[in-house]
C-alpha positions as CSV (number, residue, x, y, z in Angstrom):
1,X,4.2,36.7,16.1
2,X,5.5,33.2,16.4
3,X,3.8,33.0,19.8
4,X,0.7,34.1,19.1
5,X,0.8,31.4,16.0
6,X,1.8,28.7,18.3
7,X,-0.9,29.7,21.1
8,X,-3.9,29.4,17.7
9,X,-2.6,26.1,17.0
10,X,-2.6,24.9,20.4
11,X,-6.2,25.8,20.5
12,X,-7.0,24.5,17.8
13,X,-5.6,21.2,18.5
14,X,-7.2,21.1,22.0
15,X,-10.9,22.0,20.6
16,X,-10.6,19.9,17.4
17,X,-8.1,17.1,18.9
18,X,-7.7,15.0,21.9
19,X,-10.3,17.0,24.1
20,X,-12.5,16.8,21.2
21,X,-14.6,13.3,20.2
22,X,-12.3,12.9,17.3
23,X,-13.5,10.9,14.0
24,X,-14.4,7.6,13.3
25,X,-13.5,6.4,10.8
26,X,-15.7,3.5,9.6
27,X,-14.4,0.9,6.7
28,X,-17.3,-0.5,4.5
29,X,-17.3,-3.5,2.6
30,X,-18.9,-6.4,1.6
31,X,-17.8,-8.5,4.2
32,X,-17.6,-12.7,4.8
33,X,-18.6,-15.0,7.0
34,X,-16.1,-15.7,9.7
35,X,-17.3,-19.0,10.7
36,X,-19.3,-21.4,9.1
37,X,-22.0,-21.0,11.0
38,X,-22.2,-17.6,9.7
39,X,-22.7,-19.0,6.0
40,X,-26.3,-18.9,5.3
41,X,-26.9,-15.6,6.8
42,X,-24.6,-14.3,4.5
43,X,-25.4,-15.9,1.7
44,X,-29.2,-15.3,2.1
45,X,-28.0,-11.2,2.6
46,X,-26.1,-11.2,-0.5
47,X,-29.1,-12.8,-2.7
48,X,-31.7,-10.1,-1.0
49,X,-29.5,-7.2,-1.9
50,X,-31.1,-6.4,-5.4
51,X,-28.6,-3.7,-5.8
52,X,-26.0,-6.3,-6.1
53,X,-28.1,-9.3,-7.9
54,X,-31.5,-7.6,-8.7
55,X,-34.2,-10.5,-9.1
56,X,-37.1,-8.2,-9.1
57,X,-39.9,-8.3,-6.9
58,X,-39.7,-11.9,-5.9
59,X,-36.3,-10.9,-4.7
60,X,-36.2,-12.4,-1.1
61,X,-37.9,-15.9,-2.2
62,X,-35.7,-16.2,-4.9
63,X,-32.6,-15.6,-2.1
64,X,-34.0,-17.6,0.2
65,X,-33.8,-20.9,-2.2
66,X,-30.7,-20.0,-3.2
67,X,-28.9,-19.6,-0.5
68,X,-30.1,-22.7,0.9
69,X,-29.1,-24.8,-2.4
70,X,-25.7,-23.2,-2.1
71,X,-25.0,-23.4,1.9
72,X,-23.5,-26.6,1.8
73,X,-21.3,-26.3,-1.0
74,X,-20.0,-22.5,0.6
75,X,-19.4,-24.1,3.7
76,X,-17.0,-26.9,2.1
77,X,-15.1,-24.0,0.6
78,X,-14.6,-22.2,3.8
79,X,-13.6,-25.5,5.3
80,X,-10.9,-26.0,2.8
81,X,-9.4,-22.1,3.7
82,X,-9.5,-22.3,7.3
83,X,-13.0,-22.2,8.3
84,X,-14.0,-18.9,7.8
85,X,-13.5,-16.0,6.0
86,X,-10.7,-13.5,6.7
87,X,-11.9,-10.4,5.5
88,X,-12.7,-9.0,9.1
89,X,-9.5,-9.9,10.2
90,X,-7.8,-7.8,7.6
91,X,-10.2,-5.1,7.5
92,X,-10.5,-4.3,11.6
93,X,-6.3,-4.6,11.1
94,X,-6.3,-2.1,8.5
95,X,-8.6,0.4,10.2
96,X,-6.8,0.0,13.6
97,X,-3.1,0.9,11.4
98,X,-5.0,3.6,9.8
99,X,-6.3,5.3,12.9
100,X,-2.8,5.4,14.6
101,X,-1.4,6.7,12.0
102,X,-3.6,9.1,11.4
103,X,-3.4,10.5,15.3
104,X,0.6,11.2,14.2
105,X,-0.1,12.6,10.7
106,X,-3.0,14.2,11.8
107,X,-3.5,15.5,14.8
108,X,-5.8,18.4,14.1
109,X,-8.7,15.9,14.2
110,X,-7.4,12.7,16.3
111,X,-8.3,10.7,17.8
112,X,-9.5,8.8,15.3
113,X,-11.6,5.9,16.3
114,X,-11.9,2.6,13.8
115,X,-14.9,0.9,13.0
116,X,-15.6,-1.8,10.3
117,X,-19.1,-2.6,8.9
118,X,-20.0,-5.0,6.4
119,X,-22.9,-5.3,4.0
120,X,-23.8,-9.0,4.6
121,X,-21.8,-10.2,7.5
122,X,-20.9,-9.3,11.3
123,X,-20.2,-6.6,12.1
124,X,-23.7,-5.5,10.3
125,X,-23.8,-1.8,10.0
126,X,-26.6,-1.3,12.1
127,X,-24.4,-3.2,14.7
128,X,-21.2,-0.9,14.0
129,X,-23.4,2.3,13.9
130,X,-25.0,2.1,17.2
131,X,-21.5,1.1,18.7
132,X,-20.6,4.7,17.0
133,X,-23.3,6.4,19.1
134,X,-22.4,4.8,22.2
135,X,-19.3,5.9,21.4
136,X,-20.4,9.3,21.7
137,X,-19.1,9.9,17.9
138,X,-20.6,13.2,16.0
139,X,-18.2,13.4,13.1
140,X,-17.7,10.2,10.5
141,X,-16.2,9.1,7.7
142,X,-17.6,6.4,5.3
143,X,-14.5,4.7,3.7
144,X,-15.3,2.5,1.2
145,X,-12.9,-0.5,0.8
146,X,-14.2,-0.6,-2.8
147,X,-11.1,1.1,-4.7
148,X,-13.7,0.9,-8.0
149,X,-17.5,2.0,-7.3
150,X,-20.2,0.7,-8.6
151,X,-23.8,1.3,-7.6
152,X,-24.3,-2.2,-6.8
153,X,-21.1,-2.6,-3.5
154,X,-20.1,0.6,-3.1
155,X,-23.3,2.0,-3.5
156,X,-25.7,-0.8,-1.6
157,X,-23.3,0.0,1.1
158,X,-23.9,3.5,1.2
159,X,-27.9,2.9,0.8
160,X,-27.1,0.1,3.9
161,X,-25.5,3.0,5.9
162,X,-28.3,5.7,4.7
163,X,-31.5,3.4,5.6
164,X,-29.4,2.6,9.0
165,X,-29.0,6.0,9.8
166,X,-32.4,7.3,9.1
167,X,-33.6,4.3,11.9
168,X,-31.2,4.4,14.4
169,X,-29.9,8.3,14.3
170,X,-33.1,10.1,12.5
171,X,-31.6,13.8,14.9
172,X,-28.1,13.0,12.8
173,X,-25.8,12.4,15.9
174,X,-23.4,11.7,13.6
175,X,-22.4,14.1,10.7
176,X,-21.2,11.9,7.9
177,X,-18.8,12.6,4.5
178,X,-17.9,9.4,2.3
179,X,-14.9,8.5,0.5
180,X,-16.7,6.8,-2.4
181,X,-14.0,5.8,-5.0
182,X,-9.8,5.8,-5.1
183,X,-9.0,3.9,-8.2
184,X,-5.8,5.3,-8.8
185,X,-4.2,6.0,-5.3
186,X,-0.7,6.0,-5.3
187,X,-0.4,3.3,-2.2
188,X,-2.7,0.8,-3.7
189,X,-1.1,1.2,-7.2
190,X,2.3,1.0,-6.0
191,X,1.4,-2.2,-3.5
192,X,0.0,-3.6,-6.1
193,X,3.2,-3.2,-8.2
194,X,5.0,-4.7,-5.7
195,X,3.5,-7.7,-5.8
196,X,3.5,-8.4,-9.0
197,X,7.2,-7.7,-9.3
198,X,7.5,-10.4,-6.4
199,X,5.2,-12.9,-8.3
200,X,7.4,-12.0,-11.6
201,X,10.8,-13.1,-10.2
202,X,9.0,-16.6,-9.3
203,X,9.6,-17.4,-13.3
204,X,13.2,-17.8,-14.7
205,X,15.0,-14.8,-15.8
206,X,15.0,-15.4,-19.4
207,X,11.3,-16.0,-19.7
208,X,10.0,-13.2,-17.5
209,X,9.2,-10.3,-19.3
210,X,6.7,-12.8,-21.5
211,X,4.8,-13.8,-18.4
212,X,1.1,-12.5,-19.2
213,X,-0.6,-10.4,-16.4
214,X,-3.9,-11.2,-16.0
215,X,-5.7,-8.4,-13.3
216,X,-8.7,-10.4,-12.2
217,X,-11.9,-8.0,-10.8
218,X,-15.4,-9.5,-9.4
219,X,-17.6,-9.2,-12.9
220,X,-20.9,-7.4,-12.6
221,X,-24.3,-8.1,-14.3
222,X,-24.8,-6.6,-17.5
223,X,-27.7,-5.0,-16.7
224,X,-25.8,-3.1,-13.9
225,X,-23.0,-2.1,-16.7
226,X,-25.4,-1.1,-19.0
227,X,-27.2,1.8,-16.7
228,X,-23.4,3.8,-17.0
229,X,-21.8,1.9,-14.0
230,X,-18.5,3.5,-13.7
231,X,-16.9,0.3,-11.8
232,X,-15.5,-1.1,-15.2
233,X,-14.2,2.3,-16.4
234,X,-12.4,2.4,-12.9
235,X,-11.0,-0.9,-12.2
236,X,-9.1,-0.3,-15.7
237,X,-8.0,2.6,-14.5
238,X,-6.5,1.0,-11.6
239,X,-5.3,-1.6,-13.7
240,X,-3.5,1.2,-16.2
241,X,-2.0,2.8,-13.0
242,X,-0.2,-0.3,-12.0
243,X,1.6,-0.7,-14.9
244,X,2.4,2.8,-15.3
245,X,4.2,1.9,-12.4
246,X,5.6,-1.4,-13.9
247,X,7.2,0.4,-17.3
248,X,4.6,-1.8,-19.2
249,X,7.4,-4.3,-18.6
250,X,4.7,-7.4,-19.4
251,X,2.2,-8.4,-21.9
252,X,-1.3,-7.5,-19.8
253,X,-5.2,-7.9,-19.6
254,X,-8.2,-7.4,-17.5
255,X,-10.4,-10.1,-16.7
256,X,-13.7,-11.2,-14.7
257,X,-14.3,-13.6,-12.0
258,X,-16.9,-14.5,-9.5
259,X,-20.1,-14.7,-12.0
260,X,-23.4,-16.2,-10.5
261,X,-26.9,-17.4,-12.1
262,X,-28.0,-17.4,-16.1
263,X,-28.0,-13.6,-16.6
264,X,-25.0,-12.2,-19.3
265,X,-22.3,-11.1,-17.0
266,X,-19.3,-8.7,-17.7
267,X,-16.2,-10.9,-19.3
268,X,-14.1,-11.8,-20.5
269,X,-13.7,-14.6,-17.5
270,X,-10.8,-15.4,-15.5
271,X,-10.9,-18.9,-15.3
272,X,-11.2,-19.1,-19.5
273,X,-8.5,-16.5,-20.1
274,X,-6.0,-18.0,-17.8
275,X,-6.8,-21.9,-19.2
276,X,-6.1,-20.6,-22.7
277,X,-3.1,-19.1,-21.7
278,X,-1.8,-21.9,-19.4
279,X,-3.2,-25.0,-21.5
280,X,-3.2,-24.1,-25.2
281,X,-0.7,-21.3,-26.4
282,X,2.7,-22.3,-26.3
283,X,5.5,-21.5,-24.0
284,X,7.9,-19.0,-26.1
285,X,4.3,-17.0,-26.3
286,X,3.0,-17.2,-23.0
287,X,5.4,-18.8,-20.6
288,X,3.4,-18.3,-17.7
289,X,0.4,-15.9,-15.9
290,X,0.1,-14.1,-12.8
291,X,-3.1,-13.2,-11.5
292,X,-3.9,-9.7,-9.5
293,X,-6.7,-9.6,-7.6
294,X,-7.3,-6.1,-8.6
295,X,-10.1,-4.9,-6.9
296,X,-9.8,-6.6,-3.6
297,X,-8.3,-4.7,-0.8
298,X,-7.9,-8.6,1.3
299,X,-8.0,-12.1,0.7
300,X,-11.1,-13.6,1.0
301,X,-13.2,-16.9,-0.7
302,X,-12.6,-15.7,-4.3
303,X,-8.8,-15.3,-4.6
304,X,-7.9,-18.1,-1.5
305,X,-10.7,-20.7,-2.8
306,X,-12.1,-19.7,-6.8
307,X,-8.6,-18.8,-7.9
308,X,-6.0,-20.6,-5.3
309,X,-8.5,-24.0,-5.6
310,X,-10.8,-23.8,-7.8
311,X,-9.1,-22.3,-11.1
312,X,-5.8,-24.5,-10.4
313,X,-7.6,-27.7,-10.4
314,X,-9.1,-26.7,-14.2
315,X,-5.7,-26.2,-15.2
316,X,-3.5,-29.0,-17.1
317,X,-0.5,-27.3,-15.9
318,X,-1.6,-25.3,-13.2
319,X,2.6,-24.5,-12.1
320,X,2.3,-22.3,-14.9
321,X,-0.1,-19.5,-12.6
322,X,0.3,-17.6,-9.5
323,X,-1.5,-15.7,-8.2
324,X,-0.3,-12.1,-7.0
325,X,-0.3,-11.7,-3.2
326,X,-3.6,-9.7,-1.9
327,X,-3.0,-6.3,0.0
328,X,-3.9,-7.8,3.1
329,X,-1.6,-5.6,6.0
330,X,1.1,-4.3,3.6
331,X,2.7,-1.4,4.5
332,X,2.6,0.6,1.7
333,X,-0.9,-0.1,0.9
334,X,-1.9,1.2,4.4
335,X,-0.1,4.4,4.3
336,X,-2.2,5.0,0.9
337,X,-5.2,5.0,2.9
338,X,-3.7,7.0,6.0
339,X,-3.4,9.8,2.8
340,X,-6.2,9.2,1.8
341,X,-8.2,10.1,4.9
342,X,-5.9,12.6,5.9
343,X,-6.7,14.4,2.4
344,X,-10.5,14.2,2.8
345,X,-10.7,15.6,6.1
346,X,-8.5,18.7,5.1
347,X,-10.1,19.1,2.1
348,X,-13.6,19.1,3.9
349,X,-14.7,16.8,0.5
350,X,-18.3,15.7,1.5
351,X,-18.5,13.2,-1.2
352,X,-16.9,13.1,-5.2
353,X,-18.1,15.0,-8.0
354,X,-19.2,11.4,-9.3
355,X,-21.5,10.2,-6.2
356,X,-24.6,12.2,-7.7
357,X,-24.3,11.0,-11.0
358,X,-23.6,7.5,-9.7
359,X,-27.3,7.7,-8.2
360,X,-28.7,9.1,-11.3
361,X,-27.5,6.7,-13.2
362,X,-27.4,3.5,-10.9
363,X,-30.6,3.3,-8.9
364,X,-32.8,2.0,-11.0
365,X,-35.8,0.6,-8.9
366,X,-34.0,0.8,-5.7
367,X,-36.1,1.2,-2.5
368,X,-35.7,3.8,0.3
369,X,-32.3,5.4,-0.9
370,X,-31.5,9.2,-1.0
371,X,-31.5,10.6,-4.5
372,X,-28.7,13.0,-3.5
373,X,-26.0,12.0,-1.7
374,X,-26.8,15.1,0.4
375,X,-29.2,14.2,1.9
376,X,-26.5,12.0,3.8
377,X,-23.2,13.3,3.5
378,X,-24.6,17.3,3.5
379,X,-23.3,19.7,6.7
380,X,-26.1,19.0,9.7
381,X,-28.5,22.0,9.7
């Protein structure tokens, strides 16, 4: 009896396993320029993408102009950080500690091969996904680094990779699933806790527990929030999670950075909140802030420029803030996402219970995107 299990397992590991092509594994994001060079192309990418910034149908002329207005400045702030972003850095680390983990955890469907593709920089998807045929990949996973979706980054990534795939692999080489959304996992809550405990003991003892908390997300057009958007909903469920995990032990609120152009944004805004908290109430209320970048998975040019720069130079007495370390390669945060993936491939999950709703709701006048998620992330016929 015990042999015959063993022999079915062996079998199964040596047609689903290392014999086999394995899974890739590919993390999505929005991505950054990693040398200045790079800058305008980004730029102009991110203003074209009316998913994210929708200008209508003068869209790419509108881009254009802005992304050359704001070239120069964008380049002096990747100067000041090192001269480029580091978002690929982090996210190829990440996906490379992810995929060995995942060949010891789960070895049923190893190897697992890592990719990274990004919405408006290098690697392009396009680029990554023909790499993944070469590669001789049939079986993928989107992972969004987006722990909050919203139709207009998780969701103009996943219209990037559908409009990709329908060019470069119309015979669906690759069968795809997508984990969309993971607000509350337990490795990016607890990281994230973590941190913030580490920031915490930075302030004296008996002042501590009246330190304010401010969790700082990229804000989202208003227009965007008013179709149903469910980013807002889940970042303050992240932000909830967290302190679940902290006992409540501080005074806390969730803020909005990163806004661009004259349209109403989502608020209330980071750099206002923290200045009124810093500048104008008084110590015994508020005797200092920490900022968590809350739904960033890595550092990039808005928490090591807007926040670290930026936001301090506003500030009367900027010793008063810190800013909460970014996940970047912590340890804890990566073997959330090792579970994460490991889950969704034994679960067989093709996409959340959300997704279709999400495109309901969220695609507005979108272009060339699949009106079920099926139509991607279904079982090849």
């Amino acid at each position: 009896m015990l042999r015959s299990s063993l022999v079915r397992q062996f079998v199964r590991f040596q047609s689903t396993g290392k014999q086999g092509k394995g899974v890739g594994v590919m993390f999505m994001n929005m991505g950054g320029p990693s040398t200045i060079p790079e800058t305008y192309d980004f730029l102009y990418r991110l203003f074209s993408d009316g998913d994210l910034i929708p200008f209508g149908r003068f869209q790419n002329f509108i881009a254009k102009i802005i992304a050359k207005r704001r070239t120069p400045k964008i380049e002096s702030h990747y100067r000041e950080i090192g001269g480029g972003s580091p978002i690929r850095k982090w996210s190829e680390y990440q996906a490379q500690k992810v995929c060995e983990k995942l060949d010891v955890e789960s070895p049923e469907t190893a190897p697992h091969k890592p990719y990274v593709a990004f919405r408006y920089a290098n690697p392009l998807t396009e680029e990554t996904y023909k790499q993944m045929l070469k590669d001789g990949i049939t079986r993928a996973v989107a992972f969004s680094q987006y722990p909050q979706f919203s139709y207009s980054t998780s969701g103009s990534s996943l219209n990037d990779l559908y409009r990709v795939s329908k060019q470069v692999d119309p015979e669906r080489q690759i069968e795809w699933s997508v984990i969309d959304r993971w607000p509350k996992n337990d490795g990016l809550t607890t990281a994230f806790a973590n941190h913030i405990k580490a920031s915490l003991n930075e302030f004296p003892a008996e002042t501590r527990d009246k330190v304010v908390l401010l969790f700082s997300a990229h804000s989202l057009p208003m227009e965007i929030v008013n179709r149903g958007d469910s980013y807002p909903a889940e970042v303050a469920a992240t932000v909830y999670s967290v302190m679940e995990k902290l006992n409540f032990s501080n005074p806390y609120r969730l803020v909005w950075q990163s806004q661009v152009g004259p349209k109403p944004w989502l608020g209330a805004q980071t750099a206002k909140i923290t200045k009124k908290l810093v500048d104008e109430v008084d110590d015994s209320q508020a005797p200092g802030v920490v900022i968590i970048p809350v739904a960033f998975t890595s550092d990039h040019i808005e928490t090591l420029h807007e926040i670290d720069i930026e936001l301090k130079e506003e500030l009367d007495a900027p010793h008063k803030m810190i800013r909460c370390e970014s996940l970047n390669g912590d340890p804890v945060f990566i073997d959330g996402l090792v579970e994460l993936v490991k889950d969704h491939l034994k679960q067989n999950e093709r996409y959340s219970k959300q997704l279709p709703l999400d495109y309901i709701l969220g695609s507005g006048d979108a272009k060339n995107v699949f009106k079920h998620p099926s139509e991607l992330f279904g079982e090849r016929k």
